[in-house]
N, C-alpha and C positions, 0 to 999 in steps of 0.2 A: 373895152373894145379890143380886139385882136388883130395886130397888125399884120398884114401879109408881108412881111418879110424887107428884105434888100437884094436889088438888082445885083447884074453883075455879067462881066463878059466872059464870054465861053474861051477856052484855050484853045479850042481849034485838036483837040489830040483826041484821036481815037485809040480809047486804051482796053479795045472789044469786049463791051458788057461790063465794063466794071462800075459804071457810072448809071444811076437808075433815072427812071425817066423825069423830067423838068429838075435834072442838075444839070451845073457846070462847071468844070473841074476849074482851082485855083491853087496858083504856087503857091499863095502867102498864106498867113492861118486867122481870118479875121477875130476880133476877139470882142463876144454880142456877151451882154450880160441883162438880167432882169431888173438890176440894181446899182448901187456901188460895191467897188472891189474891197472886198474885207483884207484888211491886213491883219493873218493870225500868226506869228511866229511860233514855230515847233514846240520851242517849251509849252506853249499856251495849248495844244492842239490836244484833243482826246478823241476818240472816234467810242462811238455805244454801240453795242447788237441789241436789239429788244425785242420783245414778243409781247405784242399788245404792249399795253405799256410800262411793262415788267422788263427791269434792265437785267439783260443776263451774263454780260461780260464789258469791260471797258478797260481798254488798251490806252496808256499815253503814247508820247512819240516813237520813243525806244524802246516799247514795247511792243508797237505796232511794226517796226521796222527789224524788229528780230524775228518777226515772220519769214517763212519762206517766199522768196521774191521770183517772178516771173517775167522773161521778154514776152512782149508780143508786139509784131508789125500789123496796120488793118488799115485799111479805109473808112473815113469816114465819111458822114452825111448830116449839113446843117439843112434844117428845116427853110431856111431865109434860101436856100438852093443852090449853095457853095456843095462842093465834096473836094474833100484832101486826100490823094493817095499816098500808102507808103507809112504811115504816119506810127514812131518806133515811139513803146510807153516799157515803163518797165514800174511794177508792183506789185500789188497781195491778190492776187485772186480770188474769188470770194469762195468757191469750194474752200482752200486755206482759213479764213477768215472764220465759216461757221465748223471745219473742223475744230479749233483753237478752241473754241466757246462749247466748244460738243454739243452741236445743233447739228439738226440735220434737218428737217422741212416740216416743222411745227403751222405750216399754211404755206399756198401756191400765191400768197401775192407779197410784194413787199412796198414799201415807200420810204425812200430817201432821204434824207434830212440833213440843212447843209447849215454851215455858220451864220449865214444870213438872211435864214427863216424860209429859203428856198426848199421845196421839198417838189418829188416825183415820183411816180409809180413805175413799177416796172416788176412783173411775174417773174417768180424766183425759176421758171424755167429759163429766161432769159438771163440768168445772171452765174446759175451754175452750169455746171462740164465745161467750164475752162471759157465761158464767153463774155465773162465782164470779170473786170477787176477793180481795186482803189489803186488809181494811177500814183506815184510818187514822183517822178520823170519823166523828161521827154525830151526823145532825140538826147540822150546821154548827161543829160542838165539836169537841176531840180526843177519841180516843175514853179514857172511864176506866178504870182498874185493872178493875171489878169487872166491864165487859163487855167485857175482854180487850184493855186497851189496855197499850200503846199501839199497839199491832198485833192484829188477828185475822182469819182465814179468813172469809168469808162465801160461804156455799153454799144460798142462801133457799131452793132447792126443795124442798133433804129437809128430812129433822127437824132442830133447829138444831145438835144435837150434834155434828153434820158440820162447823157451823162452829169452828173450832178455837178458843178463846181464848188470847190469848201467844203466836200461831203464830211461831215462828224457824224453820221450816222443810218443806219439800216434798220426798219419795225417791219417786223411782220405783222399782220393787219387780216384779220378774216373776212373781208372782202376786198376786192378792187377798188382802192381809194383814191380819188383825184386828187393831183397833187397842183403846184401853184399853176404851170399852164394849162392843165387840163381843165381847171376850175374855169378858166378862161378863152375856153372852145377849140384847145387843140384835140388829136384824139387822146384818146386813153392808150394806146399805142405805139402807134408811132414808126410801122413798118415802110422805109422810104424805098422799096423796090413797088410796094402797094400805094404810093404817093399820098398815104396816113397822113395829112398834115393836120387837114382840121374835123371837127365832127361829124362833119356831113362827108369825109371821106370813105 
């Protein structure tokens, strides 16, 4: 069964059009998981690229982090109808990411794959020209266990469910593959200015 979400009081700020329709803005950053929080320490972390299910590159920690690293500030948007503005990440890009592995678009979809069996979809138009990364930080910190550190996907434009938390890994997939909430009647999308939340949206 698919829960609709969690309440939540509106801030009262109009911050013109930045805020899509049935959110409401929050100072704090609530932190909703599908599961329990995996505890992976750095040593232990690998992140895979794959293609179908042929592994084509794998990065450890210090490997991953000798990548070329990226600011970006964005907005975010949880599906439960919170949105966070402002919100500063700094990590690999994934342009970067399938440079490094010398990929470049072996299929238009991909699915996510996180330490604790969490996985998501998300069209690799959606993830390259600079519009998602593998977050490492946040707000100037490491990022913590409970929002998917030490590693996580960030994909601000859909709903945040996209963004993966514990992400070790990226498959390209020759179809659009449902991943764990879409199996479970969110969309396969997930565009929250089109209030994507569930199937029938």
């Amino acid at each position: 069964m698919v829960t609709r979400g969690f309440g939540g009081r509106e801030s009262g700020r109009d911050e013109s059009g930045r805020v899509p329709p049935g959110q409401h803005l929050t100072d704090g950053f609530p932190v909703l998981s599908a599961g329990p929080t995996p505890r992976i320490e750095p040593a232990d972390w690998n992140f895979t690229l794959k293609v179908g299910p042929r592994p084509v590159k794998v990065w450890d920690w210090e490997e991953f982090n000798s990548l070329p690293k990226t600011k970006m500030t964005r907005d975010i948007h949880c599906v439960t109808s919170w949105s966070k503005l402002n919100t500063a990440w700094e990590g690999v890009i994934i342009d970067d990411i399938l440079a490094d592995a010398g990929v470049e678009q072996p299929t238009e979809f991909v699915l996510a794959h996180s330490y604790d069996g969490y996985s998501t979809n998300v069209p690799l138009a959606d993830l390259a020209s600079g519009r998602a990364m593998v977050a490492l930080s946040y707000e100037g910190r490491p990022l913590p266990p409970d929002h998917g550190g030490p590693a996580r996907l960030l994909v601000p434009h859909l709903y945040f469910w996209k963004s993966a938390k514990w992400v070790n890994g990226l498959q390209f997939t020759d179809r659009d593959e449902a991943g764990f909430w879409e199996l479970r009647g969110y969309h396969m999308y997930g565009d929250p200015w089109r209030e994507q939340r569930y199937k029938s949206d």
